[in-house]
C-alpha positions as CSV (number, residue, x, y, z in Angstrom):
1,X,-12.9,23.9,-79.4
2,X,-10.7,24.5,-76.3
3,X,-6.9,25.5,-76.5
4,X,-5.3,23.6,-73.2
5,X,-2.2,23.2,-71.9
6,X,-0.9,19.8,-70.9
7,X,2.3,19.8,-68.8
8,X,4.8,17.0,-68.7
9,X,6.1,15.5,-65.6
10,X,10.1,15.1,-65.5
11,X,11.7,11.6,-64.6
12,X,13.1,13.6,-61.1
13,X,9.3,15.6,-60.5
14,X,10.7,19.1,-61.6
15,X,12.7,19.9,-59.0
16,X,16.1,18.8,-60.1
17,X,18.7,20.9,-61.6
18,X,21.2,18.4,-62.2
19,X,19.6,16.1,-64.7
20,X,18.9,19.0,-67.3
21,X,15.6,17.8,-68.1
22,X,13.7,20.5,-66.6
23,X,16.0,23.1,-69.1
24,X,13.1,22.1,-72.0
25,X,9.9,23.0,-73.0
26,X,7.6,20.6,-70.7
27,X,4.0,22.4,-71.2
28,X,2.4,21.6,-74.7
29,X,-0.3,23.6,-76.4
30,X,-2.9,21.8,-78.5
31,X,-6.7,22.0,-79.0
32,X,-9.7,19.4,-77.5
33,X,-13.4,19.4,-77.9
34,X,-14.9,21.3,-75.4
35,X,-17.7,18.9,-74.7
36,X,-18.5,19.8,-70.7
37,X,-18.3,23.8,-71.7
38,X,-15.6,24.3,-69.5
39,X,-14.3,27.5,-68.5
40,X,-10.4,28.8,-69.0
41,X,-8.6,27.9,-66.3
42,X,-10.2,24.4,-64.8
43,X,-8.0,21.5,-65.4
44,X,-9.7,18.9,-67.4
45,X,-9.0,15.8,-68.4
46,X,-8.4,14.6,-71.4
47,X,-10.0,12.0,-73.7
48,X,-8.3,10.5,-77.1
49,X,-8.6,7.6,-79.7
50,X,-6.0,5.1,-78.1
51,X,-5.8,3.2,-81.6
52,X,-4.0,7.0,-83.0
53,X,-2.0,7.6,-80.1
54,X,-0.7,3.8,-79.8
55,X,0.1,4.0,-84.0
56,X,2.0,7.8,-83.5
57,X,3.8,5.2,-80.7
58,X,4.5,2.6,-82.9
59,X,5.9,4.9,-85.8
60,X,7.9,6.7,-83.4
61,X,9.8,4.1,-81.3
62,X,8.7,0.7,-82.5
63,X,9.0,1.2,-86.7
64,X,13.1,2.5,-86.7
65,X,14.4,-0.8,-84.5
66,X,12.2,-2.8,-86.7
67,X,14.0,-1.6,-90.2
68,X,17.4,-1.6,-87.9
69,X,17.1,-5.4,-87.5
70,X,15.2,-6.3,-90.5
71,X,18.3,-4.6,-92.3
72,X,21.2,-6.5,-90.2
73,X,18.8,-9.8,-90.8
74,X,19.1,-9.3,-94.8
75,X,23.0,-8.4,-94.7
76,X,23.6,-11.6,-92.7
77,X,21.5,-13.6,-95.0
78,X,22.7,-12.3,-98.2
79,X,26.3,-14.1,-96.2
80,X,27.8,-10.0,-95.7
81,X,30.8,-9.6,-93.4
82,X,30.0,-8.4,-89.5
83,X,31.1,-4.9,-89.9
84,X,28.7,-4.4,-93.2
85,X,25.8,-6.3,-91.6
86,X,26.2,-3.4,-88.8
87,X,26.6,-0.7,-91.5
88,X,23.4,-1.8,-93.5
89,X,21.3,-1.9,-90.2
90,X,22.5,1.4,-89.5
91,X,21.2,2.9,-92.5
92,X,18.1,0.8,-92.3
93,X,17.4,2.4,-89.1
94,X,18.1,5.9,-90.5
95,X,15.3,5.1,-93.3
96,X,13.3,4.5,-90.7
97,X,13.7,7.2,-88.8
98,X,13.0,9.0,-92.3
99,X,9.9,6.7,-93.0
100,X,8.8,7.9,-90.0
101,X,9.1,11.5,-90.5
102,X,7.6,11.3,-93.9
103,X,4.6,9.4,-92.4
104,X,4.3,12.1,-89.8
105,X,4.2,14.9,-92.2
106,X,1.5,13.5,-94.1
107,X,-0.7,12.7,-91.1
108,X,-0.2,15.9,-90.2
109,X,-2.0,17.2,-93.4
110,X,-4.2,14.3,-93.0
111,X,-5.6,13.2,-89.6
112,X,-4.3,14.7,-86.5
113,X,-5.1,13.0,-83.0
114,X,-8.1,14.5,-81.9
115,X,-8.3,15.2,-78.0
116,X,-11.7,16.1,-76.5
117,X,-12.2,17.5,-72.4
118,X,-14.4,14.6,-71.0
119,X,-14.2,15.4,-66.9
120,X,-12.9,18.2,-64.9
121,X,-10.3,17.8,-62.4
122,X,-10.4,18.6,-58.7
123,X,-7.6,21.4,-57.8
Protein backbone atom coordinates (compact mmCIF):
# COMPACT_ATOMS: atom_id res chain seq x y z
CA UNK A 1 0.00 0.00 0.00
CA UNK A 2 0.88 3.58 -1.15
CA UNK A 3 -0.29 6.79 0.74
CA UNK A 4 -0.87 9.47 -2.26
CA UNK A 5 -1.99 12.67 -2.50
CA UNK A 6 -4.60 13.65 -4.95
CA UNK A 7 -5.10 17.44 -5.49
CA UNK A 8 -8.30 19.01 -6.67
CA UNK A 9 -8.54 21.43 -9.41
CA UNK A 10 -10.70 24.73 -8.56
CA UNK A 11 -13.52 25.94 -10.94
CA UNK A 12 -11.10 29.33 -11.66
CA UNK A 13 -7.51 26.82 -11.91
CA UNK A 14 -6.12 28.04 -8.46
CA UNK A 15 -5.21 31.22 -9.15
CA UNK A 16 -8.19 33.24 -8.09
CA UNK A 17 -8.59 35.01 -4.90
CA UNK A 18 -11.91 36.29 -5.37
CA UNK A 19 -14.04 33.23 -5.57
CA UNK A 20 -12.85 31.79 -2.14
CA UNK A 21 -12.54 28.40 -3.28
CA UNK A 22 -8.93 28.13 -3.14
CA UNK A 23 -9.36 29.19 0.96
CA UNK A 24 -10.06 25.08 1.50
CA UNK A 25 -8.37 22.11 1.79
CA UNK A 26 -7.97 20.99 -2.02
CA UNK A 27 -5.20 18.05 -1.62
CA UNK A 28 -6.70 14.77 -0.20
CA UNK A 29 -4.77 11.96 1.53
CA UNK A 30 -5.90 8.35 0.95
CA UNK A 31 -4.14 4.96 0.36
CA UNK A 32 -3.96 2.77 -3.29
CA UNK A 33 -2.36 -0.45 -4.12
CA UNK A 34 0.93 -0.02 -5.13
CA UNK A 35 0.84 -2.45 -8.02
CA UNK A 36 3.76 -0.80 -10.42
CA UNK A 37 6.20 -0.40 -7.10
CA UNK A 38 6.35 3.11 -7.47
CA UNK A 39 8.59 5.33 -5.66
CA UNK A 40 7.48 8.45 -3.32
CA UNK A 41 7.22 11.23 -5.22
CA UNK A 42 6.12 10.09 -9.01
CA UNK A 43 2.70 11.02 -9.88
CA UNK A 44 0.53 8.09 -10.68
CA UNK A 45 -2.49 7.55 -11.78
CA UNK A 46 -5.14 6.17 -10.29
CA UNK A 47 -7.40 3.28 -10.88
CA UNK A 48 -10.97 2.54 -9.01
CA UNK A 49 -14.26 0.37 -9.12
CA UNK A 50 -16.52 2.91 -11.12
CA UNK A 51 -19.62 0.90 -9.84
CA UNK A 52 -18.40 2.31 -5.88
CA UNK A 53 -17.53 5.66 -6.85
CA UNK A 54 -20.79 6.22 -9.16
CA UNK A 55 -23.02 4.63 -5.89
CA UNK A 56 -20.93 7.18 -3.17
CA UNK A 57 -22.33 9.66 -6.27
CA UNK A 58 -25.68 8.62 -6.25
CA UNK A 59 -26.01 8.64 -2.25
CA UNK A 60 -24.50 11.94 -2.16
CA UNK A 61 -26.29 14.10 -4.81
CA UNK A 62 -28.86 11.88 -6.50
CA UNK A 63 -30.61 10.02 -3.11
CA UNK A 64 -31.66 13.66 -1.08
CA UNK A 65 -33.60 15.33 -4.38
CA UNK A 66 -35.13 11.95 -4.78
CA UNK A 67 -36.77 11.85 -0.98
CA UNK A 68 -37.25 15.89 -1.61
CA UNK A 69 -39.73 15.16 -4.50
CA UNK A 70 -40.95 11.75 -3.52
CA UNK A 71 -42.05 13.78 -0.27
CA UNK A 72 -43.80 16.90 -2.02
CA UNK A 73 -45.39 14.01 -4.53
CA UNK A 74 -47.05 12.19 -1.31
CA UNK A 75 -48.18 15.62 0.37
CA UNK A 76 -49.89 16.65 -2.91
CA UNK A 77 -51.49 13.24 -3.24
CA UNK A 78 -52.67 12.86 0.20
CA UNK A 79 -54.68 16.50 -1.29
CA UNK A 80 -52.17 18.82 1.43
CA UNK A 81 -52.12 22.57 0.97
CA UNK A 82 -49.02 24.26 -1.18
CA UNK A 83 -47.13 25.53 1.66
CA UNK A 84 -47.27 21.89 3.62
CA UNK A 85 -46.53 20.04 0.38
CA UNK A 86 -43.19 22.30 0.48
CA UNK A 87 -42.67 21.71 4.27
CA UNK A 88 -42.95 17.84 3.93
CA UNK A 89 -40.46 17.82 0.97
CA UNK A 90 -38.17 19.81 2.96
CA UNK A 91 -38.00 17.38 5.68
CA UNK A 92 -37.98 14.50 3.22
CA UNK A 93 -34.91 16.01 1.77
CA UNK A 94 -33.37 16.49 5.25
CA UNK A 95 -33.96 12.53 5.81
CA UNK A 96 -32.20 12.07 3.08
CA UNK A 97 -29.43 13.99 3.66
CA UNK A 98 -29.49 11.85 7.07
CA UNK A 99 -30.10 8.49 5.11
CA UNK A 100 -27.26 9.40 3.49
CA UNK A 101 -24.92 10.00 6.28
CA UNK A 102 -26.06 6.98 8.01
CA UNK A 103 -25.32 4.91 4.87
CA UNK A 104 -21.92 6.59 4.75
CA UNK A 105 -20.94 5.71 8.13
CA UNK A 106 -21.58 2.22 7.78
CA UNK A 107 -19.74 1.82 4.51
CA UNK A 108 -17.18 3.37 6.07
CA UNK A 109 -16.86 0.39 8.67
CA UNK A 110 -17.78 -1.80 5.87
CA UNK A 111 -16.33 -1.40 2.31
CA UNK A 112 -14.30 1.65 1.49
CA UNK A 113 -13.46 2.58 -2.25
CA UNK A 114 -10.46 0.90 -2.98
CA UNK A 115 -7.88 2.95 -5.30
CA UNK A 116 -4.93 1.12 -6.73
CA UNK A 117 -1.72 3.05 -8.84
CA UNK A 118 -2.09 1.47 -12.38
CA UNK A 119 0.43 3.93 -14.63
CA UNK A 120 2.82 6.64 -13.84
CA UNK A 121 2.51 10.01 -15.02
CA UNK A 122 4.90 12.06 -17.08
CA UNK A 123 6.09 15.32 -15.13
Amino acid sequence: MAEVVVTRGTACGGSCGSCEACVFENEIKTEARNIISAFPGQKVLLETESRKFYKAAFMVYILPFIFFFIGYAVASALGAAEGICMLVSALAFIAGIAYMVYRGRRQKEEEQIKFSIISLLDE
